[in-house]
N, C-alpha and C positions, 0 to 999 in steps of 0.2 A: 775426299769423299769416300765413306766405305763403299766396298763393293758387295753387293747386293749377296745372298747366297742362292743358289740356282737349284730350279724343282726343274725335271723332265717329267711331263703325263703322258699316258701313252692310252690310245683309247680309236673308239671311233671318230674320223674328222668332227669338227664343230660344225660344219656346216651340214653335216648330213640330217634326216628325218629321225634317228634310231632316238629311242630314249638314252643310251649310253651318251651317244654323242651330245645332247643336252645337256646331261650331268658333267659330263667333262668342261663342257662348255663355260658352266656354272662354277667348279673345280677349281679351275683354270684363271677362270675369272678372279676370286676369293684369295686366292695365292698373291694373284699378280700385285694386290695390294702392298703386298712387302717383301715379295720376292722376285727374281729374275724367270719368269716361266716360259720351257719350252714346252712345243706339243709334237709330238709324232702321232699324226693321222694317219688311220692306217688304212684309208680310201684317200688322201692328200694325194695331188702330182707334181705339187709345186711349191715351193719354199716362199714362204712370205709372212708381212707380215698382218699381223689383225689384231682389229681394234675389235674388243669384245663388251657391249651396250647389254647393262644389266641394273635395274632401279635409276636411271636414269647418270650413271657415269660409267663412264669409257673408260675402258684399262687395255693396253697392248699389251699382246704374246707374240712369241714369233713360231709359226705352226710349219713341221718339216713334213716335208715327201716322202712316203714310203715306196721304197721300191724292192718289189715281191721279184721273185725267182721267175724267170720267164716260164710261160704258160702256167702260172701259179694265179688259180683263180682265188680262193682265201688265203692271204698271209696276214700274220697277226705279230706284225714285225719283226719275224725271224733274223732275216737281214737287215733291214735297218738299224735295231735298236743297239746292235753291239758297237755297229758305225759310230752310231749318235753318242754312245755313252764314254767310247775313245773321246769325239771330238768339244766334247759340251763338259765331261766330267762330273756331273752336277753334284749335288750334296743328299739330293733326293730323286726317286725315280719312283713313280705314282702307277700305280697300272688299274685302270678302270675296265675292269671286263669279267667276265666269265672264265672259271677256272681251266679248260679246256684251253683257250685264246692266251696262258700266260705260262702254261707248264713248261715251256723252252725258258723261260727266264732265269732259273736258280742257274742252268746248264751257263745261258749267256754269261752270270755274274762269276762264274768261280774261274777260278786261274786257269788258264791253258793245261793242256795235258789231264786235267781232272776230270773223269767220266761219275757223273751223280746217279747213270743209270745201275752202278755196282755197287747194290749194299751191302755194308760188310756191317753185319751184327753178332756180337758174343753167339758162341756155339752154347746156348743154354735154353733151358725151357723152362717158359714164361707160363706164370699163373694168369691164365685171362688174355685176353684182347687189350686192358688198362695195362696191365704192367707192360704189355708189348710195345702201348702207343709212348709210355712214358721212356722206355729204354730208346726209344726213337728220338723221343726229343733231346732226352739226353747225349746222344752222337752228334745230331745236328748240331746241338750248342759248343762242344764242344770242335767240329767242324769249320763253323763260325770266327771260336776264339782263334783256333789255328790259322785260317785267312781272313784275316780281316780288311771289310772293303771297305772303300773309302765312300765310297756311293751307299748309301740307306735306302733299303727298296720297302716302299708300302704298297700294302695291297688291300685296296681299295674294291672286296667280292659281293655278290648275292648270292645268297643262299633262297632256292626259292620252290623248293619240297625236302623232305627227309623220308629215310636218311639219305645221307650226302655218299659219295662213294669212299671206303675206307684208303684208297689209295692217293686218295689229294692230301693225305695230310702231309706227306713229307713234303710237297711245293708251299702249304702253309710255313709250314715250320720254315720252310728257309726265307720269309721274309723276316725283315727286320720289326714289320708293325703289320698288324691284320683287320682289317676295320670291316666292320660288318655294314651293310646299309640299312637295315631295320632294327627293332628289338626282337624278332625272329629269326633274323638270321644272327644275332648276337646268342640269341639260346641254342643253334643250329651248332654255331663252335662250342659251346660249353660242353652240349648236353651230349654229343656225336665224337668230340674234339679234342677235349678237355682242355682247349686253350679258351683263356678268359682275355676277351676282346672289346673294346667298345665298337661303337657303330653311330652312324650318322648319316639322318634321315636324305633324300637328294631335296632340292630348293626349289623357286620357284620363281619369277622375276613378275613381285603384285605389281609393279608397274606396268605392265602387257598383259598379262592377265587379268584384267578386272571387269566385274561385274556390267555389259553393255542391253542398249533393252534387244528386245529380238527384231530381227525383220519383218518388215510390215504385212508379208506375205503369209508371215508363219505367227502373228500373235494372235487367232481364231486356231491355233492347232497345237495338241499337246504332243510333244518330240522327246521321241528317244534317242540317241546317242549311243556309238561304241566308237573311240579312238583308237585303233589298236593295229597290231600287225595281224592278215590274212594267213593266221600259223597254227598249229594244231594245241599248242599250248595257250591259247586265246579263245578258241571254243568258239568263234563266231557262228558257226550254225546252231548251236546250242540259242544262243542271245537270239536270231529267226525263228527259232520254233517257236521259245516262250511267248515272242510279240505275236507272233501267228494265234497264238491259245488265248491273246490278251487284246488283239483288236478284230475278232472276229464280228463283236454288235456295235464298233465303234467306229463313226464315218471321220471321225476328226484327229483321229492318232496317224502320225509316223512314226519311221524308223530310220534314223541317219546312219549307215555304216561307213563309216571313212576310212575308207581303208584299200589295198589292191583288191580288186575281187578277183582277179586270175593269177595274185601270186604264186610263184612257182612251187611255193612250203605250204599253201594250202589246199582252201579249197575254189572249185568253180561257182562265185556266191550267187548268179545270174541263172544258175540251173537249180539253186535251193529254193529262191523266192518264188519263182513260177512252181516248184515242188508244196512251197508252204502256202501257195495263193496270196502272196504280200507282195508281188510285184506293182505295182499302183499305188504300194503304201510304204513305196520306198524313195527316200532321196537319193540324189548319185552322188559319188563320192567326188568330192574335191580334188583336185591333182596331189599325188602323193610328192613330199619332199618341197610344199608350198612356204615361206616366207613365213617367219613365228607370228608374224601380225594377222595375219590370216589364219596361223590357228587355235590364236584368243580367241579373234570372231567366230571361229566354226563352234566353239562350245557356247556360245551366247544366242545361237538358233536353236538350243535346245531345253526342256525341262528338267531331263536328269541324265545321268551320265550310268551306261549299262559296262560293267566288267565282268565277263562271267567267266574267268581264268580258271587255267585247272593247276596257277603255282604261279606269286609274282616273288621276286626277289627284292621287288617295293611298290611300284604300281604307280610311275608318275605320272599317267592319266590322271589316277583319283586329284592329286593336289594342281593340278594343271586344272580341272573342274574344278576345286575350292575355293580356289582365286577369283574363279570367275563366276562364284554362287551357285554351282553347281553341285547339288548331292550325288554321291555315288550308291548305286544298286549293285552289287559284287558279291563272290562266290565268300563265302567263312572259311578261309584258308590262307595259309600263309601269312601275308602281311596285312590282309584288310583290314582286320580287325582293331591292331592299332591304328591306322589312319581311320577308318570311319568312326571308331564306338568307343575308344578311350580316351583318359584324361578330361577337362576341361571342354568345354564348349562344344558337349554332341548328342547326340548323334549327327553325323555328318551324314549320314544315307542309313542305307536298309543293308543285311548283312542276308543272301540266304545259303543256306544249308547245301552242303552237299549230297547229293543219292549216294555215291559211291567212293572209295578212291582204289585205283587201279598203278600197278604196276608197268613201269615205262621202258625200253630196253636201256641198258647200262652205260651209254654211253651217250649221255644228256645228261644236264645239271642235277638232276634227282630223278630217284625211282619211283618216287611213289607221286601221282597227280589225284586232283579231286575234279569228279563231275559235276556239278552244279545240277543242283535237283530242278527239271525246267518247268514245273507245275509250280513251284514256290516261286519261282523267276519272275513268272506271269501274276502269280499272287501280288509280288511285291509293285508289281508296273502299277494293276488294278488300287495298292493303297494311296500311291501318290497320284494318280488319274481320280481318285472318288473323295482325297482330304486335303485340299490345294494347301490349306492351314499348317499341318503339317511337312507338305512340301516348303513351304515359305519360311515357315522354322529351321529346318533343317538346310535350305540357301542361307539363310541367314548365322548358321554357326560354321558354315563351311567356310566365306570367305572371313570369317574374323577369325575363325585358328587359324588358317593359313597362312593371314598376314601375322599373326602372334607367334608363330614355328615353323612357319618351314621357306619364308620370304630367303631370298639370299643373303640379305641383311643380318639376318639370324644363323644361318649357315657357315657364314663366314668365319666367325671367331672360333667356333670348334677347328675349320681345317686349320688356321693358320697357327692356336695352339699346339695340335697335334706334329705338324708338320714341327715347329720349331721344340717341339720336344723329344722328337723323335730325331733330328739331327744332334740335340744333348746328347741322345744316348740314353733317353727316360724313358721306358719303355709303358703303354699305355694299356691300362686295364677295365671292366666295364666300369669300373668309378670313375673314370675319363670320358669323352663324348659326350653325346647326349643323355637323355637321364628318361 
């Protein structure tokens, strides 16, 4: 019997709440079909193994423990993954995360004794920022050919404002394959990068997600929704104001926020709603980090799904709600716009505008974020509260794209293309991936 070839992902645990952790999950999944997959969780304590239930078949991984640096509250595998990469070998190494959480990697990959933090480029001066970024790539490849590893590293990023910081390009450049998650962050590398990347969208399991009726309690009441983290890149007090300006003469609206309200990255939301007088016209959040079957159900109490991001790197709320007929209401930025308004079978929601876009400090995914205009916010609540027609339309194109693109089903054949091309040695451009 041949022996399988071995992927290593590296990410946040499976089982955790994060959207990453989802997509890994998903990842993970998709590989295991024809590969041997490990996973280094990087919230895991414990080696074992799992069965991972996605469209209705089970595939086993076996998921490692990470162990951080004593009194190391964030590691993002520092120590582990060089352990793991001695003892596993693989043929691939998958890093799903934030460019920030992976910059130790290039260091982990190269030979002993080689410091990556010393660049050593020609004593010459470069016309422009392009010829600077292309003499760089040309060292690194040349870098490359001189050690070459046996392990293929992909990296698997979001891009999720621009521009991006000019000093991540050299940890791009040192992967083997660069996969973008959106078609904006696939422009994000071109146009910032000048590396030509595909990208592929994260998935979605339409067998747990599907469309359910609502609770008997809540089908006399029209419900808004926000799934999201209590973070300052989520804008949740922005999503209360607008519903404050939109259910002011209406006795029969909520507002779902599921979410931490006393997150320690955000904000205190129990002091906004008493501020925006919607305390009475608010649900309480469900327990964070609840069971996936409980959080199909939670989008099926509701009539539309609010994002008012100020930068997603893909937004798998939006198709986590498509699945389940749910249209999204979200900021014009970033990736929405492919997932709600393009190609085939949409609009999948309302897209609104943003007032502003403001400058972030530099050491975050991107500098530049959008405010969601909150009088268009509230505009867009009032269209689907006053054209149920429209609403129902729009449920109705959300779960059939989803089940048509972005199901796991459909997921799958791009990673497992990818991945086995990229172990050829074929390297992968946006006429690869999705399209």
């Amino acid at each position: 019997m041949t022996k399988k070839e071995t992927v290593l992902t590296v990410g946040d645990s499976i089982q955790g709440p994060t959207g990453f952790a989802n997509d890994l999950a998903g990842v993970s999944w998709c590989l295991a079909k024809d590969y041997d997959v490990h996973i280094l969780g990087l919230q895991t304590i414990q080696d074992q193994v799992v069965e991972i239930d996605i469209e209705g078949e089970r595939r086993k991984v076996f998921q490692h423990a990470n162990y951080p640096r004593a009194n190391q509250r964030f590691d993002f595998g520092i120590r582990s993954l060089p352990i793991l990469l001695d003892k596993i070998n693989p043929d691939i190494l998958l890093t799903v995360n934030d460019i920030q959480m992976i910059n130790h990697v290039p260091q982990t990959m190269c030979p002993p004794g080689i410091n990556l933090n010393v660049i050593d480029l020609p004593a010459k001066t470069f016309k422009g920022e392009y010829a600077l970024v292309e003499e760089m790539k040309g060292q690194l490849t040349k870098f490359k050919e001189k050690f070459p590893r046996e392990t293929k590293w992909i990296a698997y990023c979001p891009q999720d404002g621009d521009p991006p910081m000019p000093n991540w390009a050299g940890i791009y450049r040192m992967a083997d394959q660069v996969v973008g998650m959106a078609k904006y962050g696939q422009w994000v590398f071109k146009n910032w990068y000048n590396m030509d990347v595909p990208f592929i969208w994260h998935g979605v399991n339409t067998k747990l997600f599907y469309p359910r009726n609502k609770p008997k309690e809540l089908q006399d009441r029209f419900v808004i929704g926000n799934f999201n983290r209590n973070q300052p890149r989520k804008q949740p007090v922005r999503c209360m104001e607008a519903f404050a300006k939109f259910a002011k003469d209406k006795p029969d609206v909520l507002l779902h926020m599921q979410m931490d309200w006393n997150d320690e990255f955000g904000w205190p939301l129990e002091y906004f709603a008493n501020h925006f007088g919607i305390m009475q016209k608010l649900i309480r959040p469900r327990p964070v980090g609840m069971p996936r079957e409980e959080v199909a159900k939670t989008y099926s109490m509701w009539d539309a799904n609010c994002n008012p991001t100020a930068g997603e790197g893909f937004g798998l709320t939006h198709i986590e709600g498509f699945s389940c007929g749910l249209p999204s209401v979200a900021t014009d930025y970033t990736t929405s716009k492919e997932l709600i308004d393009e190609g085939s079978l949409g609009p999948r929601g309302l897209l609104v505008p943003a007032k502003e876009l403001y400058w972030q400090t530099l050491n975050v995914a991107a500098v530049r974020r959008a405010l969601i205009d909150i009088n268009a916010l509230a505009d867009s609540f009032n269209r689907y509260y006053y054209d149920r027609d429209l609403l129902k339309q729009h449920s109705k194109n959300s779960r059939e794209w989803a089940t048509k693109n972005v199901s796991w089903k459909v997921i799958q054949k791009y990673w497992i293309d990818l991945v086995g091309n990229t172990i050829a040695g074929n390297s992968q451009d946006s006429s690869n991936g999705m399209k």
